[in-house]
C-alpha positions, 0 to 999 in steps of 0.5 A, spaced: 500 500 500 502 506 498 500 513 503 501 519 499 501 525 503 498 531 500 498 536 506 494 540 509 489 536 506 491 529 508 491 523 504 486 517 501 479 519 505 483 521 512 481 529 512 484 535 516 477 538 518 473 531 519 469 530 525 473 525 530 467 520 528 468 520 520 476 520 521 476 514 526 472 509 521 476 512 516 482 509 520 478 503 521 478 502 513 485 502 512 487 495 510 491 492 514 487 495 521 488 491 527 482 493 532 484 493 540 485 487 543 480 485 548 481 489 553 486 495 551 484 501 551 487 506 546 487 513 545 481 516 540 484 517 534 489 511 535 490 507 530 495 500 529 495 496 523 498 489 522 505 493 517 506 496 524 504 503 521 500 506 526 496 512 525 495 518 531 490 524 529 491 530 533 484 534 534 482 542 535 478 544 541 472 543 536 472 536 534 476 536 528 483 533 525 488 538 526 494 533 524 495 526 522 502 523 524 504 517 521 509 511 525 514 507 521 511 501 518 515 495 517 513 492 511 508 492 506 506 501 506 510 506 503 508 512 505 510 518 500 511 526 499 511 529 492 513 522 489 519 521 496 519 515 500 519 518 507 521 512 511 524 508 505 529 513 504 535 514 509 533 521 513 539 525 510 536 523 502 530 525 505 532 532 508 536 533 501 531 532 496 526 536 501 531 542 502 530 542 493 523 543 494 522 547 499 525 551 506 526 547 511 527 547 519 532 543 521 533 542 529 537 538 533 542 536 528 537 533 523 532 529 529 527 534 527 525 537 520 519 540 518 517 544 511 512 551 515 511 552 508 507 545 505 505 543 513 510 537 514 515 535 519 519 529 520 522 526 526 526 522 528 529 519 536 536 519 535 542 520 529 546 514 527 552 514 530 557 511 526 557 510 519 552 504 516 548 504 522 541 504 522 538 506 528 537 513 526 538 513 519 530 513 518 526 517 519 520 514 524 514 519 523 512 524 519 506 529 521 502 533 516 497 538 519 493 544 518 494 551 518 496 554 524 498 547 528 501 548 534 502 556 535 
């Protein structure tokens, strides 16, 4: 499956400015949902799927999707940008084709990048250490969100 993000719009039928209810069935349509084991409890706007993509949706005060943050998956998703593959492209490929689209803020030595202008910013928990290692060369989640998310 592949998640082309197109922000500040979204992707495929998950919307910024859906009501909580229309966006969690719209989580629940994705392939590959896994719905909570009995007795688990998880988050309103919380989503896992059997890739290990997992999906949180952040609201505003009135209900509605202000941003849609995606979580690494492990196979079979391929989430996108402009043609770009956030998790599949090393980090610093990612950042350098972004920077020839677009501003960027970069903060912390690349653990954090987000493009103000497109909505989008990028994360990751640590940089790799030494080279070929590959804790932190990836980036693990990718937020897009609407005007003014944040501020």
């Amino acid at each position: 499956m592949v998640i082309d993000l197109d922000p500040p719009r979204g992707f495929g039928s998950l919307q910024i400015g859906m009501s909580i209810e229309a966006a969690e069935q719209a989580l629940m349509e994705l392939p590959g949902f896994v719905p909570p084991a009995v007795g688990e409890v998880r988050n309103k706007g919380f989503a896992h799927y059997e890739s290990q993509l997992s999906i949180s949706l952040d609201f505003d005060p009135r209900g509605v999707v202000s941003a849609i943050e995606l979580f690494r998956p492990d196979e079979n998703v391929q989430v996108t940008f402009r043609g770009l593959s956030l998790f599949e492209e090393p980090a610093d490929v990612v950042i350098s084709r972004l920077a020839e689209m677009f501003q960027l803020e970069i903060e912390d030595d690349g653990l954090n990048v987000m493009a103000p202008d497109v909505f989008i910013g990028l994360w990751r928990r640590t940089l790799p250490e030494i080279s070929g290692d590959d804790d932190g060369r990836y980036f693990e989640s990718a937020l897009i969100a609407a005007p003014g998310y944040g501020t």
